[in-house]
C-alpha positions in Angstrom: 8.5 8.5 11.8 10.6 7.1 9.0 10.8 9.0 5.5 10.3 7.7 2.2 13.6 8.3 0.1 15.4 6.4 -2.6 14.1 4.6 -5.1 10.4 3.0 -4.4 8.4 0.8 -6.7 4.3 -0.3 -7.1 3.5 -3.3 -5.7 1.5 -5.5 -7.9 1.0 -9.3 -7.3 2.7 -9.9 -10.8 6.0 -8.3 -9.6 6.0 -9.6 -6.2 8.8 -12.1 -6.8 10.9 -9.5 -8.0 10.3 -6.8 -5.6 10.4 -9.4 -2.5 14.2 -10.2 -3.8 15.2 -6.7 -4.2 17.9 -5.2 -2.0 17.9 -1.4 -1.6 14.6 -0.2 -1.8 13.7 3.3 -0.8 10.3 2.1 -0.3 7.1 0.1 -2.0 3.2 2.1 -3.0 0.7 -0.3 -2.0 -2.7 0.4 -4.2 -5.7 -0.3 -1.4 -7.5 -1.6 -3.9 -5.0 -4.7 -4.4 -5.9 -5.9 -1.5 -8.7 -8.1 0.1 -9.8 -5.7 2.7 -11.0 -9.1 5.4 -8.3 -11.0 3.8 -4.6 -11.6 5.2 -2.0 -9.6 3.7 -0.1 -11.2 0.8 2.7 -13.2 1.8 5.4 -10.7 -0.3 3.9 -8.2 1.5 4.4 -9.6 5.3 8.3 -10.4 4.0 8.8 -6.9 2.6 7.0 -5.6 6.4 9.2 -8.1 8.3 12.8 -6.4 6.1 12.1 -3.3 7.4 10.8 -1.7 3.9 8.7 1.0 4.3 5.0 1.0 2.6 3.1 3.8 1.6 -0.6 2.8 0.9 -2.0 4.9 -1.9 -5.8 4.3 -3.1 -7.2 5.6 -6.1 -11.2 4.9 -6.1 -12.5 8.1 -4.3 -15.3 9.0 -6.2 -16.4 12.8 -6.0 -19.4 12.4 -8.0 -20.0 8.6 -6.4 -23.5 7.7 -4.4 -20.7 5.8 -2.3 -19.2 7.6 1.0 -15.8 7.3 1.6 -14.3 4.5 4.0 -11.4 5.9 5.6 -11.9 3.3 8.0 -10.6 1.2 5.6 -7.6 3.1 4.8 -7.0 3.5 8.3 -7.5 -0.2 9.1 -4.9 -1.4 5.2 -2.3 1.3 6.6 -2.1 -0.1 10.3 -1.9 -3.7 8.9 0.9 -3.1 6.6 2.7 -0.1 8.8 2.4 2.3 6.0 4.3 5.3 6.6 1.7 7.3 5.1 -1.6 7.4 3.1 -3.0 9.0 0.2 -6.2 8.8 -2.3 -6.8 10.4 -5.2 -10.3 12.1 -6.2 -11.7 11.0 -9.3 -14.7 12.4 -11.3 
């Protein structure tokens, strides 16, 4: 299993350009909510997966006090599609 080290930034549509031309990078955080979860992986995305650069999916909408259940199908299913290296959520109020 590959590491994260180095340097890693967020992806965000916005700084895709920039992050797709970057040399070096240690590794990108993917938020699962910036992506369609029946839609194909942005394009910056599949070029950053086909470099080699290592993605670590991170979602942040995991309601404790929701009516909604968790989907970590969904996680499972965003993390296999990009190759993340590893997964996290945070628990919100």
């Amino acid at each position: 299993m590959r590491q994260l080290t180095g340097v890693g930034l967020g992806w965000r549509r916005q700084l895709a350009h920039y992050i797709d031309t970057r040399d070096g990078l240690g590794f990108v955080e993917v938020l699962a909510e910036h992506l369609e979860p029946e839609g194909a992986l942005p394009q910056p995305l599949v070029r950053l997966k086909a470099r080699g650069v290592p993605v670590a999916l991170h979602a942040v909408s995991l309601g404790l006090g929701s009516a909604e259940r968790p989907e970590p199908r969904r996680l499972a299913w965003l993390a296999e599609r990009l190759g993340a290296v590893c997964v996290s959520e945070h628990l919100a109020l």
